[in-house]
N, CA, C and O atoms as a printed pandas DataFrame, in Angstrom:
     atom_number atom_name residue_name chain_id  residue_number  x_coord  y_coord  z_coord
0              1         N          UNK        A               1  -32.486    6.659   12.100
1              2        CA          UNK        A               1  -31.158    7.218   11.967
2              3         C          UNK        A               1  -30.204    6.123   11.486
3              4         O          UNK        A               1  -30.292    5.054   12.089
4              5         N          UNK        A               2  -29.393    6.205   10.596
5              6        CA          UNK        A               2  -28.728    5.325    9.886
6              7         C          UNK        A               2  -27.130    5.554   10.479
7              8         O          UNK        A               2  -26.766    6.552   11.100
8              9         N          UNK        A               3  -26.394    4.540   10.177
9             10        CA          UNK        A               3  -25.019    4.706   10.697
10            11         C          UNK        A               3  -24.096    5.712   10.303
11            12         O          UNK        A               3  -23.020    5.924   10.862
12            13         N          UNK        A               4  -24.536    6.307    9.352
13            14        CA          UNK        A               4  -23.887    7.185    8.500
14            15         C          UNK        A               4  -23.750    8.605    9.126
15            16         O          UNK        A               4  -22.840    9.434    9.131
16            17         N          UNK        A               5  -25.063    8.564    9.677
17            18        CA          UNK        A               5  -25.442    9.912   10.446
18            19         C          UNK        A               5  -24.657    9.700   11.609
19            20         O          UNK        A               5  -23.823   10.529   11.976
20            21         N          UNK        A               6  -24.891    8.560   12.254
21            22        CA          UNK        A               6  -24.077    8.771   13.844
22            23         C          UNK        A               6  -22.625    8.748   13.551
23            24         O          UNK        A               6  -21.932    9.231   14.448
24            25         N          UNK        A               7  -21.933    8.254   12.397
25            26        CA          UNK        A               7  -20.270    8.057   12.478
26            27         C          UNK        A               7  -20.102    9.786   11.850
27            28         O          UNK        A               7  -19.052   10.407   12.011
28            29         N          UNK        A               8  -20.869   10.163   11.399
29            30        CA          UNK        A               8  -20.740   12.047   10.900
30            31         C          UNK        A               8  -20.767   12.708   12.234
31            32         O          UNK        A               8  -19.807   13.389   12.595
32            33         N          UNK        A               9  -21.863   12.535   13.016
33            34        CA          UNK        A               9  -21.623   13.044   14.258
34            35         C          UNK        A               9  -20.893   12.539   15.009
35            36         O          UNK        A               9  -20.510   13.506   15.668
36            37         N          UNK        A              10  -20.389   11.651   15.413
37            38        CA          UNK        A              10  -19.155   11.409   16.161
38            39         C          UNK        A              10  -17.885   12.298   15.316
39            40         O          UNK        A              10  -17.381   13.374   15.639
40            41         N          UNK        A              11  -17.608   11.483   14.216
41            42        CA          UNK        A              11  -16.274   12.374   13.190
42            43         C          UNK        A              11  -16.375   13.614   13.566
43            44         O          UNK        A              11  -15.575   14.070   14.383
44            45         N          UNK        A              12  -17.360   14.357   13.039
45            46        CA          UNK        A              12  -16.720   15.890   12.859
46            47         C          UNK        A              12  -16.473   16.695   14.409
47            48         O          UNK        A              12  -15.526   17.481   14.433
48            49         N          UNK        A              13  -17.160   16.552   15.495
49            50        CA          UNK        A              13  -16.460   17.105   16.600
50            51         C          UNK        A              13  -15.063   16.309   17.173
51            52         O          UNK        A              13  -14.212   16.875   17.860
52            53         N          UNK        A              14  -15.001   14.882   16.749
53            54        CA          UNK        A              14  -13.918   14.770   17.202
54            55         C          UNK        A              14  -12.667   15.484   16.310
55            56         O          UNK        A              14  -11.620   15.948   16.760
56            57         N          UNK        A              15  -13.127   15.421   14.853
57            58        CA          UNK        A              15  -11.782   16.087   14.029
58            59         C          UNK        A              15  -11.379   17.356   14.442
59            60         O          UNK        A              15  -10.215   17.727   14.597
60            61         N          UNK        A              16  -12.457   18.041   14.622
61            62        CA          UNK        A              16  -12.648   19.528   15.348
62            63         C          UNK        A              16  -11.485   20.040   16.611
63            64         O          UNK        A              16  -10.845   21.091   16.633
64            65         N          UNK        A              17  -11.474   18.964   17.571
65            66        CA          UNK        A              17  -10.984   19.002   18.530
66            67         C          UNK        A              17   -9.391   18.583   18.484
67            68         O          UNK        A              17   -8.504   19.010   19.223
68            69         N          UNK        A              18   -9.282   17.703   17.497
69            70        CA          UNK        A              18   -8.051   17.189   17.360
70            71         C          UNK        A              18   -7.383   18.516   16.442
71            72         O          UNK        A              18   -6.353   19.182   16.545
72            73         N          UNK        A              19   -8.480   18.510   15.557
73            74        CA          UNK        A              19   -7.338   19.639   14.579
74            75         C          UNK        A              19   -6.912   20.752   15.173
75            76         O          UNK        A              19   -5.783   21.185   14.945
76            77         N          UNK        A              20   -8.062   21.573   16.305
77            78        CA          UNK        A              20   -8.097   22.683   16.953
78            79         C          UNK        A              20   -6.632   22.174   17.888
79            80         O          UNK        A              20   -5.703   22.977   17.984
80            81         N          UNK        A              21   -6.578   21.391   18.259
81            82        CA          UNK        A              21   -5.255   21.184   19.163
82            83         C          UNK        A              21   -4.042   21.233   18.972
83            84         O          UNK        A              21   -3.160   21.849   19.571
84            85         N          UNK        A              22   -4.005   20.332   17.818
85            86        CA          UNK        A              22   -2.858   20.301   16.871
86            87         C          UNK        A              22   -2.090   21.485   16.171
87            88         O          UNK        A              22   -0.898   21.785   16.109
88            89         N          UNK        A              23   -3.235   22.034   15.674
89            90        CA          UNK        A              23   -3.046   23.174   15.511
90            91         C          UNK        A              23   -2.609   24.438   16.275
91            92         O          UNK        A              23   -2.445   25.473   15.630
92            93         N          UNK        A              24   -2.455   24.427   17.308
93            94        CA          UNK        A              24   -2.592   25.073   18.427
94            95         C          UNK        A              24   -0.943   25.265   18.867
95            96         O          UNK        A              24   -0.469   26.234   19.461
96            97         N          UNK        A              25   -0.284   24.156   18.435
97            98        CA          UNK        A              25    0.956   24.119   18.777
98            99         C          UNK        A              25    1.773   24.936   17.776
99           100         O          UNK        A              25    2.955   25.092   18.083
100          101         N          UNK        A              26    1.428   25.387   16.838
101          102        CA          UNK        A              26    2.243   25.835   15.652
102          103         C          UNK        A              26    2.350   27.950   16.401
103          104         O          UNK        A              26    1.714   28.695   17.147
104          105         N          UNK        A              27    3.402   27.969   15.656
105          106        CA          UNK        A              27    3.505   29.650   15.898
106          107         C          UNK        A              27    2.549   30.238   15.631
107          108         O          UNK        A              27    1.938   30.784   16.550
108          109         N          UNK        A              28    1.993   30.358   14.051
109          110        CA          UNK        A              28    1.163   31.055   13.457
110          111         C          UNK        A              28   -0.125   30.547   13.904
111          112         O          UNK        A              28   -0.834   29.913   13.123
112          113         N          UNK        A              29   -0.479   30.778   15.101
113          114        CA          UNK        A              29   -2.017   29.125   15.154
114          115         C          UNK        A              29   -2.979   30.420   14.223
115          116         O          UNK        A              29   -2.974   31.649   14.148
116          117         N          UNK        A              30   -3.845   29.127   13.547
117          118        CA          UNK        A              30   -5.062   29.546   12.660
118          119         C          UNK        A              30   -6.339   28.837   13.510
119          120         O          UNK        A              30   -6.200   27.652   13.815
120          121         N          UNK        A              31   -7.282   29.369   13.805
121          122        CA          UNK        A              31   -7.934   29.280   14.121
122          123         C          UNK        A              31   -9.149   28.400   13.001
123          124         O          UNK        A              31   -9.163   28.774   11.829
124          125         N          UNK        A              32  -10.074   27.313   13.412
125          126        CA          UNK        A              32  -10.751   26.452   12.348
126          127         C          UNK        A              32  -12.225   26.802   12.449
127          128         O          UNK        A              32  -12.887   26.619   13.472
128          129         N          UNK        A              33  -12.774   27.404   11.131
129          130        CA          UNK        A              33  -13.999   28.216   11.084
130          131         C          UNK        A              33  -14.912   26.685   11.231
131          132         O          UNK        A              33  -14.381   25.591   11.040
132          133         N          UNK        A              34  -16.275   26.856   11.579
133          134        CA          UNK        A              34  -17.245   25.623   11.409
134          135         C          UNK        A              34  -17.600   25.560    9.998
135          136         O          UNK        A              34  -17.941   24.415    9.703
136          137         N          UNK        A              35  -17.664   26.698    8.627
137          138        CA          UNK        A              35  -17.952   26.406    8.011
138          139         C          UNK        A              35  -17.090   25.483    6.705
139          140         O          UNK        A              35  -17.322   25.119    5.552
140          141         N          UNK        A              36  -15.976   25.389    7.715
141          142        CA          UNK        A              36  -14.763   25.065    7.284
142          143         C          UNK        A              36  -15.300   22.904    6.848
143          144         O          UNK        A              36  -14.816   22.163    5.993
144          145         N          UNK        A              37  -16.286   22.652    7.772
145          146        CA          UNK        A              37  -16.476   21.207    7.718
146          147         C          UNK        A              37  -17.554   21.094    6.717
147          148         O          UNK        A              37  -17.766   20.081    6.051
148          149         N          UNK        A              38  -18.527   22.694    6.622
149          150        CA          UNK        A              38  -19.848   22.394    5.914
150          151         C          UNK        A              38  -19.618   22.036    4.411
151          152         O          UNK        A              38  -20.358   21.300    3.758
152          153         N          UNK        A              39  -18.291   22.766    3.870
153          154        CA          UNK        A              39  -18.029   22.817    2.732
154          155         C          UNK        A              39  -18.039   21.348    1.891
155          156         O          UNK        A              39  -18.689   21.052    0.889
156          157         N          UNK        A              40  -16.931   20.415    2.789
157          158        CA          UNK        A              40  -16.813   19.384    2.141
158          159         C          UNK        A              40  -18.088   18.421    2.449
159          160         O          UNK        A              40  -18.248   17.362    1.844
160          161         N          UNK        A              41  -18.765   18.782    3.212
161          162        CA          UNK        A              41  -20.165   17.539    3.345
162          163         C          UNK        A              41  -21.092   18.262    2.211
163          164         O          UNK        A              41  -21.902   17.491    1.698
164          165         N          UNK        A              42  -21.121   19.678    1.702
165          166        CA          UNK        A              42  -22.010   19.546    0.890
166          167         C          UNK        A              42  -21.535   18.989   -0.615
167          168         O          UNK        A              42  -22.049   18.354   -1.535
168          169         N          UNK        A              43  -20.533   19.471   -0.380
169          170        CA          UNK        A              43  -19.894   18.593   -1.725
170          171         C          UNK        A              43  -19.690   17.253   -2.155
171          172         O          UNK        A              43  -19.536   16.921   -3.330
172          173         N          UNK        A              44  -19.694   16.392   -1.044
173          174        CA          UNK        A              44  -19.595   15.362   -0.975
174          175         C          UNK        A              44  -21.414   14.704   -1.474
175          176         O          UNK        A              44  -21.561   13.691   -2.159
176          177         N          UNK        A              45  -22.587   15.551   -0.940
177          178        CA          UNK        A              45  -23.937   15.431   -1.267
178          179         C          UNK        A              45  -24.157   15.514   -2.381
179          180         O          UNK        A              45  -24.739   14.643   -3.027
180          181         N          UNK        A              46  -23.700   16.670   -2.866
181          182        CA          UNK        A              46  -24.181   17.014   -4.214
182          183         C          UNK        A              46  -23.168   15.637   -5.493
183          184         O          UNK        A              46  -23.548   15.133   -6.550
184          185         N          UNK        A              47  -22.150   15.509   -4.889
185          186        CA          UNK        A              47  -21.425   14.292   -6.171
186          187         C          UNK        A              47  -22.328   12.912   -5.428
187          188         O          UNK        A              47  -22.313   11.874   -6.090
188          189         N          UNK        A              48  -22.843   12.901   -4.527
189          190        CA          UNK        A              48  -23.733   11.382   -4.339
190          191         C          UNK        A              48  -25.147   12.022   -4.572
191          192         O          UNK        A              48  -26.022   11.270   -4.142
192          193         N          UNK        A              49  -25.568   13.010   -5.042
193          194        CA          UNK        A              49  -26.569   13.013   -5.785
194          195         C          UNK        A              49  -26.590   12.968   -7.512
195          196         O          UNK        A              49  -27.597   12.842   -8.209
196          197         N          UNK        A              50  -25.558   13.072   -7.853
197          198        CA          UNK        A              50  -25.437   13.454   -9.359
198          199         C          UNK        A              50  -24.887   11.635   -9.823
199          200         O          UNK        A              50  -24.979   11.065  -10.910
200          201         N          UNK        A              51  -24.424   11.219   -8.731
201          202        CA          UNK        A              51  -23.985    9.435   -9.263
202          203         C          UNK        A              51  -24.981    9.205   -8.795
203          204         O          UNK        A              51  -25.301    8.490   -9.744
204          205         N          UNK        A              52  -26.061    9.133   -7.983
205          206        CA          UNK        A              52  -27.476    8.294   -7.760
206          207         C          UNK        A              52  -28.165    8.592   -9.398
207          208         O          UNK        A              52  -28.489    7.915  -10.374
208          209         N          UNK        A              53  -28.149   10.069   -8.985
209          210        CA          UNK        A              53  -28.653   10.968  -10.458
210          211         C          UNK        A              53  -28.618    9.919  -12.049
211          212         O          UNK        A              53  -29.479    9.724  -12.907
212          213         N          UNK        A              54  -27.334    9.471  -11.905
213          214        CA          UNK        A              54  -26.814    9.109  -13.232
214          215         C          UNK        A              54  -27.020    7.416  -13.181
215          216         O          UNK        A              54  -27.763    7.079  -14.103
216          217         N          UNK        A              55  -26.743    6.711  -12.679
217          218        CA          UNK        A              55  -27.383    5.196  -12.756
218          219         C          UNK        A              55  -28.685    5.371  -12.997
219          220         O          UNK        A              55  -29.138    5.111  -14.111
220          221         N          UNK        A              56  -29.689    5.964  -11.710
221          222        CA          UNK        A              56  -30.607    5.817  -12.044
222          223         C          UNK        A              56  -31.461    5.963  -13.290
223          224         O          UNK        A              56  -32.486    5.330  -13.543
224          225         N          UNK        A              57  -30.706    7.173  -14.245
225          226        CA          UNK        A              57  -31.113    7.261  -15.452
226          227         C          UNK        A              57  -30.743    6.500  -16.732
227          228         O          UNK        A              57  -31.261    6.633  -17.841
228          229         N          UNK        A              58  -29.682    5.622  -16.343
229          230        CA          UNK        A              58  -29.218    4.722  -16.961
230          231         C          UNK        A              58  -29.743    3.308  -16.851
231          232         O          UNK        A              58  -29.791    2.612  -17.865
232          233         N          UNK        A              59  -30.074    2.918  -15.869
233          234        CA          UNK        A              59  -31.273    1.976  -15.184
234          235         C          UNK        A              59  -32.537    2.131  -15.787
235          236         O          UNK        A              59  -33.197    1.116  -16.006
236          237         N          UNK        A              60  -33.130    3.616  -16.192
237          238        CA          UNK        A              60  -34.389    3.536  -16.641
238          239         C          UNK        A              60  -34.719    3.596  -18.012
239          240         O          UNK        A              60  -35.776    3.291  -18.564
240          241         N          UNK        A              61  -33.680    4.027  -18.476
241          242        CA          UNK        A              61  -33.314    3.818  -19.925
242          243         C          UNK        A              61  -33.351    2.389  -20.443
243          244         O          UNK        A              61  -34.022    2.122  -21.440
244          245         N          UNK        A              62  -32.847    1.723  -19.979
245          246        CA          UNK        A              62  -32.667    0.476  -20.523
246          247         C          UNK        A              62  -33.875   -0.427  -20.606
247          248         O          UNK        A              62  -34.805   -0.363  -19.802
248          249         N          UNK        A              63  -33.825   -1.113  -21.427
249          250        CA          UNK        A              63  -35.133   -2.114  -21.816
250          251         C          UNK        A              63  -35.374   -3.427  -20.894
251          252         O          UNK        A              63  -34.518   -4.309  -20.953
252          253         N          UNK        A              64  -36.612   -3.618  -19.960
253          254        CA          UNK        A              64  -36.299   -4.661  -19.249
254          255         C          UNK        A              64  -36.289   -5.925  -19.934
255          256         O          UNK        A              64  -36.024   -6.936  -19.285
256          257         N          UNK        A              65  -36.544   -5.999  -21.174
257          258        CA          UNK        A              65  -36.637   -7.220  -22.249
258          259         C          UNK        A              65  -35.002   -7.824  -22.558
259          260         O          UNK        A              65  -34.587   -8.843  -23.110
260          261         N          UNK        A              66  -34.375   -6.728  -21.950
261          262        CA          UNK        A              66  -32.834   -7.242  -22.386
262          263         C          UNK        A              66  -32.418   -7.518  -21.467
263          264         O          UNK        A              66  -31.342   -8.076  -21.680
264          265         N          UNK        A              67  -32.622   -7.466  -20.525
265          266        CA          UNK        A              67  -32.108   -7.927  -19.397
266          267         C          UNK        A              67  -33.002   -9.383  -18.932
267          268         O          UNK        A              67  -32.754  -10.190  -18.036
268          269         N          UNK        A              68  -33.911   -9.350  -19.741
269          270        CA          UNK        A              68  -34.056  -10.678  -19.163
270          271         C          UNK        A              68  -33.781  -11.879  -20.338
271          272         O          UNK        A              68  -33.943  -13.098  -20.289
272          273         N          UNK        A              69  -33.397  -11.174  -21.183
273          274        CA          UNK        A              69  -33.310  -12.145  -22.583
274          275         C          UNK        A              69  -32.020  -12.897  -22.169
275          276         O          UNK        A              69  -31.881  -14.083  -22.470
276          277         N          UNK        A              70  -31.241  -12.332  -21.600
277          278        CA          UNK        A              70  -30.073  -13.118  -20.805
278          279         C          UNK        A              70  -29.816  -13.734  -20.008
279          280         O          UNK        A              70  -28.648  -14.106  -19.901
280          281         N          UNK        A              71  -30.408  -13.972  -19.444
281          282        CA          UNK        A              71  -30.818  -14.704  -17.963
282          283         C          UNK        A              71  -31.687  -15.678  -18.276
283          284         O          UNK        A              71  -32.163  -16.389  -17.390
């Protein structure tokens, strides 16, 4: 398990709780759906798959002869 995973699970119930509260004080309270958090983590996956996506194909493209002709 990497740090990434445990600071996601800590974050999102604590935002949860804070926002649910905060929120809570207003006239109109809105109530905060769960899929309300899924949205932006998958989005956030899919643009760190499409920039892994894209170096890496730019990385393999390239000639390792040129990269070392410089060095």
């Amino acid at each position: 398990m990497t740090w990434h995973n445990i600071n996601i699970g800590i974050a999102l119930p604590l935002a949860y709780l804070l926002m649910d509260k905060w929120l809570s004080n207003f006239a109109y309270h809105v109530n905060i759906q769960w899929w309300s958090f899924l949205i932006p983590i998958f989005c956030i996956f899919i643009l760190i798959l499409i920039s892994i996506s894209f170096q890496s194909l730019k990385v393999a493209r390239t000639n390792p002869a040129d990269s070392l002709r410089d060095e």
